[in-house]
C-alpha positions as CSV (number, residue, x, y, z in Angstrom):
1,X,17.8,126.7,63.8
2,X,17.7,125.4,67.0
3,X,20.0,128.2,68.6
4,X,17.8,130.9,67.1
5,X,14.7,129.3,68.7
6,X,16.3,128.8,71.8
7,X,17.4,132.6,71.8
8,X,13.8,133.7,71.0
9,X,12.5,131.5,73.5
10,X,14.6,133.2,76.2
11,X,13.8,136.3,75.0
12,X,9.8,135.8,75.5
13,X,10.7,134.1,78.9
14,X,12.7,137.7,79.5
15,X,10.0,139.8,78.2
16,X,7.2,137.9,80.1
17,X,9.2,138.3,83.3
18,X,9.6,142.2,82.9
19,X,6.0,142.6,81.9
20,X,4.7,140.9,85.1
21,X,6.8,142.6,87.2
22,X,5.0,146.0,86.1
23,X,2.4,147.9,88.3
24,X,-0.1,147.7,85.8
25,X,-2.6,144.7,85.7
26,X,-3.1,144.6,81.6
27,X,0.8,144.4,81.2
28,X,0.5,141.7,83.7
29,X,-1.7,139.5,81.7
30,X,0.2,140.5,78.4
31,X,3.1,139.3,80.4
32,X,0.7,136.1,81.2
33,X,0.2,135.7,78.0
34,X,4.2,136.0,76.5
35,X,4.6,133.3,79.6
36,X,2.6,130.4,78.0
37,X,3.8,130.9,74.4
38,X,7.3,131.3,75.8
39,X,6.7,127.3,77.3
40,X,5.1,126.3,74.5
41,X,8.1,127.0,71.9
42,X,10.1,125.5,74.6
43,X,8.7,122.6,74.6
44,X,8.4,122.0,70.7
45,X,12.0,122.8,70.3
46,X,13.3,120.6,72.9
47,X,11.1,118.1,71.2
48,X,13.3,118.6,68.1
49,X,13.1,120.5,65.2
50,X,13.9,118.0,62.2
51,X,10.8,117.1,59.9
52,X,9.4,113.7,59.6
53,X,6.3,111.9,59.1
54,X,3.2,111.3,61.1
55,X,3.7,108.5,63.5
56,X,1.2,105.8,62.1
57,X,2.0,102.1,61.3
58,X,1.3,100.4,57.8
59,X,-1.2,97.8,57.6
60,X,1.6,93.9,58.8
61,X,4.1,96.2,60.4
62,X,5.2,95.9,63.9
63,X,6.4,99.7,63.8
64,X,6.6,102.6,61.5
65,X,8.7,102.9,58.9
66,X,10.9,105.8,58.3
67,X,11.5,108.8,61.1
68,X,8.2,110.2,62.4
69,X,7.2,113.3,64.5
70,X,7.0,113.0,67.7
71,X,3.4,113.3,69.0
72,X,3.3,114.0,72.7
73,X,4.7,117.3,72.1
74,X,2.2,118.2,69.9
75,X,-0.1,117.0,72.2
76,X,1.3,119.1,74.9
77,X,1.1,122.4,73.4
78,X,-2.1,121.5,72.1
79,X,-3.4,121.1,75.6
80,X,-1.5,124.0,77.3
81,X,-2.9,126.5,74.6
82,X,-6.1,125.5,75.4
83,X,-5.7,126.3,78.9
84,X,-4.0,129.5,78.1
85,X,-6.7,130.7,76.8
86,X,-8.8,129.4,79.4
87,X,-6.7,131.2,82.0
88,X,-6.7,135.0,79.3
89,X,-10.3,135.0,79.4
90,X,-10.9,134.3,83.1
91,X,-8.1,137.1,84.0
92,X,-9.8,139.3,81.0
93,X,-13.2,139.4,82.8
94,X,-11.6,139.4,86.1
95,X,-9.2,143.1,85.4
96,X,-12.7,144.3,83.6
97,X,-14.5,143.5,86.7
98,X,-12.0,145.1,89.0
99,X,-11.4,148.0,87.0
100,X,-15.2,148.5,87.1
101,X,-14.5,148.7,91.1
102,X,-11.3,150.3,91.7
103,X,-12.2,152.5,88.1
104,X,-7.9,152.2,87.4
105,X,-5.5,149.4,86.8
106,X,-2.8,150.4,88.9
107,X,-2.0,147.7,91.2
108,X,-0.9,149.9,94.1
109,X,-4.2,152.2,93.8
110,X,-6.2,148.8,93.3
111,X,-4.0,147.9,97.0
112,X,-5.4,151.0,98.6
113,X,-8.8,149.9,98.3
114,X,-8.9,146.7,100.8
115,X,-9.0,148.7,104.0
């Protein structure tokens, strides 16, 4: 299991890379967006994969029984898909806003226009 997440991992870290290195600004931010899931898969699976329960203490013990999930991963990904999507929207309103300028998303037209 792990090798196949690891090979899917480094194909969205591939597939992010050739989508930001296009001349268009929405593959850009589709390759933004291939980017953050691409870290967040890495970090769960370098967390580990195996299954166990949530990390809470019974009532008299000094630490749980049993193996437990690890929850600063969790955490993690939790966090950084929050601020992806922080980061899609502001870059969603800021290609609408330039396309409304420019009027294309070609990154060498929209290059033209700071003279």
């Amino acid at each position: 299991m792990e090798f196949l997440m690891a090979s899917l991992v480094g194909i969205l870290f591939a597939s992010a890379l050739y989508m930001m290195l296009r001349r268009s600004i929405v593959k850009l931010v589709i390759g933004l967006v291939l980017l953050s899931n691409a870290a967040n898969l890495l970090i769960f699976t370098a967390s580990g994969l195996g299954s166990g329960q949530p990390p809470l203490i019974p009532p008299g013990a000094d630490v749980p029984v049993g193996a437990v999930s690890d929850p600063l991963a969790q955490a993690l990904i939790l966090t950084a898909i929050v601020i992806g999507f922080g980061v899609l929207a502001f870059a969603v309103v800021l290609i609408h806003r330039a396309y409304e300028v420019v009027g294309a998303d070609d990154m060498d037209q929209m290059k033209d226009t700071d003279t």
